[in-house]
C-alpha positions as CSV (number, residue, x, y, z in Angstrom):
1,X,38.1,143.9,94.5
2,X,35.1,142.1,94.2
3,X,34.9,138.6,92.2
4,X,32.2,137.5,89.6
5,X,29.5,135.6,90.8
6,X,26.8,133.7,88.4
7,X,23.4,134.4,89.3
8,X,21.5,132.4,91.7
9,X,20.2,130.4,88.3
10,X,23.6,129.4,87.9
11,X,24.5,127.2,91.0
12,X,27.0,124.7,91.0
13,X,25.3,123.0,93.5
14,X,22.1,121.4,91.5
15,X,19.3,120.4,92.8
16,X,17.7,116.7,93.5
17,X,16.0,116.5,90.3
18,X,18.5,118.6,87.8
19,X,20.4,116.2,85.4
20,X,24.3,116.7,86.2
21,X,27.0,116.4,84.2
22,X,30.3,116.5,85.0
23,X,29.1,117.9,88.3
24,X,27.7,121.1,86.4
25,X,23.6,121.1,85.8
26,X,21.7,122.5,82.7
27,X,21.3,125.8,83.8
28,X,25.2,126.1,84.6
29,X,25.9,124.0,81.4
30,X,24.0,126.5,79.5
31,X,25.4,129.3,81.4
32,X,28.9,128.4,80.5
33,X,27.8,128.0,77.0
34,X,27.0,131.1,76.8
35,X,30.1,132.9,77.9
36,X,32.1,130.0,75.4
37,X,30.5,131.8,72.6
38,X,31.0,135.0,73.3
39,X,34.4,134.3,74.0
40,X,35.8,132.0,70.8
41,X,33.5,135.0,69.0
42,X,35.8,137.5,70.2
43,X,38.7,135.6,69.6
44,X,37.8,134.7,66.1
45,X,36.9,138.0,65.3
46,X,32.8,136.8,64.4
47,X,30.9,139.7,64.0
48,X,28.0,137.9,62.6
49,X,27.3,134.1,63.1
50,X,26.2,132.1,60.1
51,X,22.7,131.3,60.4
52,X,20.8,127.9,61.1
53,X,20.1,126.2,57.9
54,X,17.6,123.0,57.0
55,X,20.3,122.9,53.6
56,X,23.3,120.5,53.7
57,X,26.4,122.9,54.5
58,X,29.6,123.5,52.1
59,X,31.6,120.7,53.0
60,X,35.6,120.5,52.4
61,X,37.1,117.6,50.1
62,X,38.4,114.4,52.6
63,X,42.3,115.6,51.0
64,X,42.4,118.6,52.4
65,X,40.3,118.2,55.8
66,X,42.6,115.2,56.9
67,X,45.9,117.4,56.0
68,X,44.1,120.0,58.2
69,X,43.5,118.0,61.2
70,X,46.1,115.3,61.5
71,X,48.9,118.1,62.2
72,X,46.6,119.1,65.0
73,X,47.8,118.4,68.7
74,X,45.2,117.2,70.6
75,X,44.0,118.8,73.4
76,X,44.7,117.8,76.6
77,X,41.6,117.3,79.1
78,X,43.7,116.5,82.7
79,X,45.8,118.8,84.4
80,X,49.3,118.9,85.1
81,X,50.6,119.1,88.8
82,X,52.3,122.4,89.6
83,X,55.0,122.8,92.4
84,X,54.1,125.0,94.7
85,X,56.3,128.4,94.6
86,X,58.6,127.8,97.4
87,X,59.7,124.3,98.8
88,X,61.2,123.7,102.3
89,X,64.9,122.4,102.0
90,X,66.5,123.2,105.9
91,X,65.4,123.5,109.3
92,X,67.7,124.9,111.9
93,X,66.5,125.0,115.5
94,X,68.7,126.6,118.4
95,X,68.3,124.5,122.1
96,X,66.4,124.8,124.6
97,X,68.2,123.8,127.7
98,X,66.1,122.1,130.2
99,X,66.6,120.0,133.1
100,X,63.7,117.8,134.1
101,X,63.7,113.8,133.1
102,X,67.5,115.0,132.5
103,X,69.3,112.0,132.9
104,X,73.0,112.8,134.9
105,X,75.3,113.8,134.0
106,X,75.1,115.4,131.0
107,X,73.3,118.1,129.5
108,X,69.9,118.4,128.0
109,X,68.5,120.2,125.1
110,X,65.3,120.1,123.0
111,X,64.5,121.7,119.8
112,X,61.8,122.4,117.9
113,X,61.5,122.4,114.2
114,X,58.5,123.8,112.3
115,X,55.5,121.9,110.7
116,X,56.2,122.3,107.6
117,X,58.9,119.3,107.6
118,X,56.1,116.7,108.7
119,X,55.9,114.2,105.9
120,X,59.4,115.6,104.0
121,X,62.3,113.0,103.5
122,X,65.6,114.0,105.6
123,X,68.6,114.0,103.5
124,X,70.8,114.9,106.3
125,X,71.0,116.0,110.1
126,X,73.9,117.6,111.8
127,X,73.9,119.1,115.7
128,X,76.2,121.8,115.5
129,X,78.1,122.9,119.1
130,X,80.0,125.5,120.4
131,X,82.8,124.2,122.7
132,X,84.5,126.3,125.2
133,X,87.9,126.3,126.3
134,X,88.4,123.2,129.0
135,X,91.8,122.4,130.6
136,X,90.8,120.0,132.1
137,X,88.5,118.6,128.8
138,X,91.6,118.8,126.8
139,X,93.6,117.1,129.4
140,X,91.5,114.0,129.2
141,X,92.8,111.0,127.2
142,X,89.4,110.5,125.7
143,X,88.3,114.1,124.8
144,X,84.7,112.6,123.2
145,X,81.3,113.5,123.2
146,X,78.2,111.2,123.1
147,X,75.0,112.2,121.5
148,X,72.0,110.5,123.1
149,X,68.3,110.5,121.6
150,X,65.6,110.9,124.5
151,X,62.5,109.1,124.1
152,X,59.5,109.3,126.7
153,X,58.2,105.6,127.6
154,X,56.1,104.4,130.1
155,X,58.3,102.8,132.3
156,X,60.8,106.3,131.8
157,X,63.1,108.0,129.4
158,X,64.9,105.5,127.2
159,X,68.4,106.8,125.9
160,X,70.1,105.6,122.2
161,X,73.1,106.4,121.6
162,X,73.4,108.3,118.3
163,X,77.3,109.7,118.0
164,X,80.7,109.9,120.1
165,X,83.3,111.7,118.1
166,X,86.6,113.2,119.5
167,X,86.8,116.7,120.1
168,X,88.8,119.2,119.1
169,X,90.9,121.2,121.6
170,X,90.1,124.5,120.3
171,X,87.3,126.7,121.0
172,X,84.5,127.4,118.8
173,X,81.2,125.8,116.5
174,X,81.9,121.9,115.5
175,X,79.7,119.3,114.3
176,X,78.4,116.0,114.6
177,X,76.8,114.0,111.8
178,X,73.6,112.5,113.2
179,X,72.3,108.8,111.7
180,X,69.0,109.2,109.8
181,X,67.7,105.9,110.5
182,X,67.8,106.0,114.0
183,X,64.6,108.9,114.2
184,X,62.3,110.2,112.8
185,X,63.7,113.4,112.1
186,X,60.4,114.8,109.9
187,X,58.6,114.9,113.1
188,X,58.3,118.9,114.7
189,X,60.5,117.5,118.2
190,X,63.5,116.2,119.3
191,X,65.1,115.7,122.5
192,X,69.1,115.2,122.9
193,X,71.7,114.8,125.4
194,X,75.2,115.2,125.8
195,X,77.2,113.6,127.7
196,X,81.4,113.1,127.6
197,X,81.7,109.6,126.6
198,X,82.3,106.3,128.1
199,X,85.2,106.1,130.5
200,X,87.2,103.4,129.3
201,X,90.4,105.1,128.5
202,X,90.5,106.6,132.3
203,X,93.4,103.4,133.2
204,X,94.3,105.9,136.2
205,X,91.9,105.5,139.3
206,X,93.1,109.1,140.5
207,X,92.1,110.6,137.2
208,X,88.0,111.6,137.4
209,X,86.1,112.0,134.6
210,X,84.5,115.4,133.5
211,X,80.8,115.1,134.8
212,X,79.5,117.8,131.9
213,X,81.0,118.2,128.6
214,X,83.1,122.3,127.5
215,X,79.5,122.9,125.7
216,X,78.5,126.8,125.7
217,X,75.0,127.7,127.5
218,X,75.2,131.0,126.4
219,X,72.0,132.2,124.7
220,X,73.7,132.7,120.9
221,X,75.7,130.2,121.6
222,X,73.4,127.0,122.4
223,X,73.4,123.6,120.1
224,X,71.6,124.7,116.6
225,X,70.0,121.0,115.3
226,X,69.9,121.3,111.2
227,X,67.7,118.9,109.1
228,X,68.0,119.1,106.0
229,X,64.8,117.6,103.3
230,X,64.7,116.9,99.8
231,X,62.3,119.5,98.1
232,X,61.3,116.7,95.5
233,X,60.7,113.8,97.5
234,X,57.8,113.6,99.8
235,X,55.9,109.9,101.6
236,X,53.3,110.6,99.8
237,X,52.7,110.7,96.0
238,X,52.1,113.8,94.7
239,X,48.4,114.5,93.2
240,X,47.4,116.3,90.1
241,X,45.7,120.0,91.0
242,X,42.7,118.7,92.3
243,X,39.9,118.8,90.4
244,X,36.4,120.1,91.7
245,X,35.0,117.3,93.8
246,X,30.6,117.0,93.8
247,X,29.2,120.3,96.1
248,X,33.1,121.7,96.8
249,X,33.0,125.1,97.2
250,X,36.6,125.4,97.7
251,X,38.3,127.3,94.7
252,X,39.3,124.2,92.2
253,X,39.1,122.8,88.6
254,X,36.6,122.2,86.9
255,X,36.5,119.9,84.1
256,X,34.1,120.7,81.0
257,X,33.9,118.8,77.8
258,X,31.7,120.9,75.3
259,X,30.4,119.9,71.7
260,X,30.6,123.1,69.8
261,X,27.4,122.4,67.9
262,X,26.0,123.7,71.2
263,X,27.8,126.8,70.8
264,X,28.1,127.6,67.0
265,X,26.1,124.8,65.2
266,X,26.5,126.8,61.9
267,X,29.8,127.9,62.4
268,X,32.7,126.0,63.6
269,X,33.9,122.9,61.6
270,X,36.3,121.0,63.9
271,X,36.8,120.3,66.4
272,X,33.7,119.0,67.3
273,X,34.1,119.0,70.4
274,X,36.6,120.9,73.2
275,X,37.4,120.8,76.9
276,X,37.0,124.4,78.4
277,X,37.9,123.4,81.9
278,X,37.4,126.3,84.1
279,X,38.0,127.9,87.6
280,X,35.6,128.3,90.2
281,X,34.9,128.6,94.2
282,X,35.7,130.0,97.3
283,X,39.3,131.4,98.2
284,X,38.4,131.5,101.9
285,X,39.8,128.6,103.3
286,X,43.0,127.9,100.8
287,X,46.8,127.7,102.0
288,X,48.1,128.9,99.1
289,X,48.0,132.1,97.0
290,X,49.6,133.3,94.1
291,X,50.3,136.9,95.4
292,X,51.4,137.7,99.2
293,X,48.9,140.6,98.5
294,X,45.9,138.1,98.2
295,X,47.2,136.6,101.1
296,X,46.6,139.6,103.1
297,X,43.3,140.2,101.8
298,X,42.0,136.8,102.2
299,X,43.0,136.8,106.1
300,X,41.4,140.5,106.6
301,X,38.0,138.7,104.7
302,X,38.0,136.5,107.2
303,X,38.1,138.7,110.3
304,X,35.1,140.9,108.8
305,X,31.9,139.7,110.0
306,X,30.0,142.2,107.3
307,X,29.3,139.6,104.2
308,X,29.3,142.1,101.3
309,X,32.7,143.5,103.0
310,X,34.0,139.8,103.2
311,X,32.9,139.4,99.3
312,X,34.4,142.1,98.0
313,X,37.8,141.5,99.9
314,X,38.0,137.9,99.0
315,X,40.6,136.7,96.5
316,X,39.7,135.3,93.0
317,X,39.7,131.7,91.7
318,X,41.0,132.1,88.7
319,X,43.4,130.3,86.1
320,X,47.1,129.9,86.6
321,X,48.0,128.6,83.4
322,X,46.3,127.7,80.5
323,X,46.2,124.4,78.0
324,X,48.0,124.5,75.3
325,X,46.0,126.6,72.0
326,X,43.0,124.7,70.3
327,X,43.0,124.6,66.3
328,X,39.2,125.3,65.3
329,X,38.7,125.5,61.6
330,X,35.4,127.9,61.2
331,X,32.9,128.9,58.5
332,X,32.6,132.4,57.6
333,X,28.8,133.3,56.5
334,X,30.1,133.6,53.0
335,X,31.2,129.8,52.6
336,X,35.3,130.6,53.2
337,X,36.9,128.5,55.4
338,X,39.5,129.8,58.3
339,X,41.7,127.8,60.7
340,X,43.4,129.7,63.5
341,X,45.0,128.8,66.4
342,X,42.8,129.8,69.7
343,X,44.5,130.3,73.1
344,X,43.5,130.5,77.0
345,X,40.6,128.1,76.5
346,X,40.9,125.9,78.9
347,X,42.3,126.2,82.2
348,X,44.6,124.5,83.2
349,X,45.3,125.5,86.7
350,X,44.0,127.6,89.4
351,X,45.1,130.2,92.1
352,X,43.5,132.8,94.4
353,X,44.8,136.0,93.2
């Protein structure tokens, strides 16, 4: 697979002393004028184009050009954001059990979450844990856990308590409903302890308290954290697709407002003038495709170090979806006029496919 290239002639980057519009010069400009005609040709079915004339064309009486043109929709020139295809919405970690900076007693565990929750609001956390069967745990007037949040400072590790919740006797998974506000839970880690809670139900001086809580060590059976995120809600507003930005070469948008007398003077009626935003630039260095298989040959383009190779297994910049259809009302070279509705014009957004 090999993409279309313009010629050399047809640069998006212009030089110093090419006019630019819209970030495209003349030689682009006329470029993409030129495949605009061919393609509303097509699509209007033109096999002949009427021919430039010094003599005042046919025109159509006010009554019936307005009733043509005010059920029109207009077009629209800006693009709509798109959602990606799949959102994050939980993030289960299992422990890792370590022992340095451990406070005693107690047990320690850190997990790591992935970073694709940085920046995501949390909707809920929960530590899930598998107790074990404790006589001595179930014994206990107090039979609570505390959950502690570790934090690194300079002067040592600072513990906040985050839950205590009484236990049940029997063995197996429980959880514990962790406070949002007291961490920043979007972040990729967290460090926790446990600890059996305070000791102020022990009344009997004889009566020790457990030094580490019935919580399983076994490998399948370690603490999973969960964090849920709302797929919807992110810190940051969400942005249109971007649109091509100056010299970009990254595949993006581009806008491109045309007045049809550039591309069939004679010919076309109304509108006068269009948006035929298209797609253009480089696949190589984009997160997100529109097919795993472009996915795979965008990572094994990178890796080649021949250039023709890595060209031909790049992915396309193409259009996703399209604007909505453009009414153009035309001039056949006998004088009849035709309106039709004209589709895939305008791009509305782009993917590397």
């Amino acid at each position: 697979m090999s993409c279309p290239s313009p010629s050399s002639t047809d640069s998006p980057n212009p030089r110093p002393t090419e006019n630019v519009i819209d970030g495209l010069s003349a030689r682009e400009r006329a470029f993409r004028i030129a495949m605009l005609r061919m393609q509303l040709q097509e699509k209007l079915g033109l096999t002949e184009l009427s021919p430039a004339s010094d003599k005042p064309y046919r025109t159509l009486p006010l009554a019936i050009k307005k009733r043509l043109m005010d059920h029109q929709p207009p077009q629209r020139d800006l693009p709509r954001y798109e959602r990606p295809a799949s959102q994050i919405t939980e993030v289960l970690s299992y422990a890792e059990n370590y022992t340095n900076d451990c406070p005693e007693p107690g047990f320690c565990f850190r997990f790591h979450l992935v970073r694709d929750i940085i920046g995501k609001t949390v909707k809920s956390v929960h530590l899930w844990l598998f107790l074990t069967s404790s006589e001595d745990f179930n014994r206990s007037p107090a039979r609570r856990l505390t959950i502690w949040l570790l934090n690194a400072k300079d002067t040592g590790i600072k513990r906040e308590e985050l839950a205590t919740k009484v236990m049940s006797k029997r063995e197996g998974w429980f959880h514990l409903k962790l406070p949002r506000e007291k961490n920043d839970w979007s972040s990729t880690e967290h460090r926790l302890q446990l600890t059996n809670a305070a000791t102020d139900f022990f009344t009997d001086s004889s009566q020790e308290p457990l030094q580490f809580p019935p919580v399983s060590l076994a490998r399948d059976e370690l603490p999973v954290l969960a964090v849920a995120v709302d797929p919807d809600k992110h810190h940051q507003r969400l942005r249109r697709q971007s649109q091509c930005q100056g010299d970009s070469d990254t595949c993006c948008l581009q806008y491109f407002e045309v007045d049809l007398k550039q591309v069939m003077e004679a010919t076309i009626y109304r509108p006068s003038t269009i948006f035929a935003n298209f797609c253009r630039g480089s696949c190589l260095q984009v997160s997100n495709f529109a097919t795993s298989h472009a996915y795979v040959m965008r990572n094994q383009a990178l890796a080649e170090t021949d250039d023709d190779l890595r060209r031909y297994l790049s992915p396309c910049c193409v259009p996703a979806t399209y604007e909505p259809p453009v009414s153009i009302l035309y001039r056949l070279t006998d004088g009849t006029f035709i309106q039709r509705l004209v589709s895939e014009i305008s791009a509305q957004t782009c993917v590397c496919k």
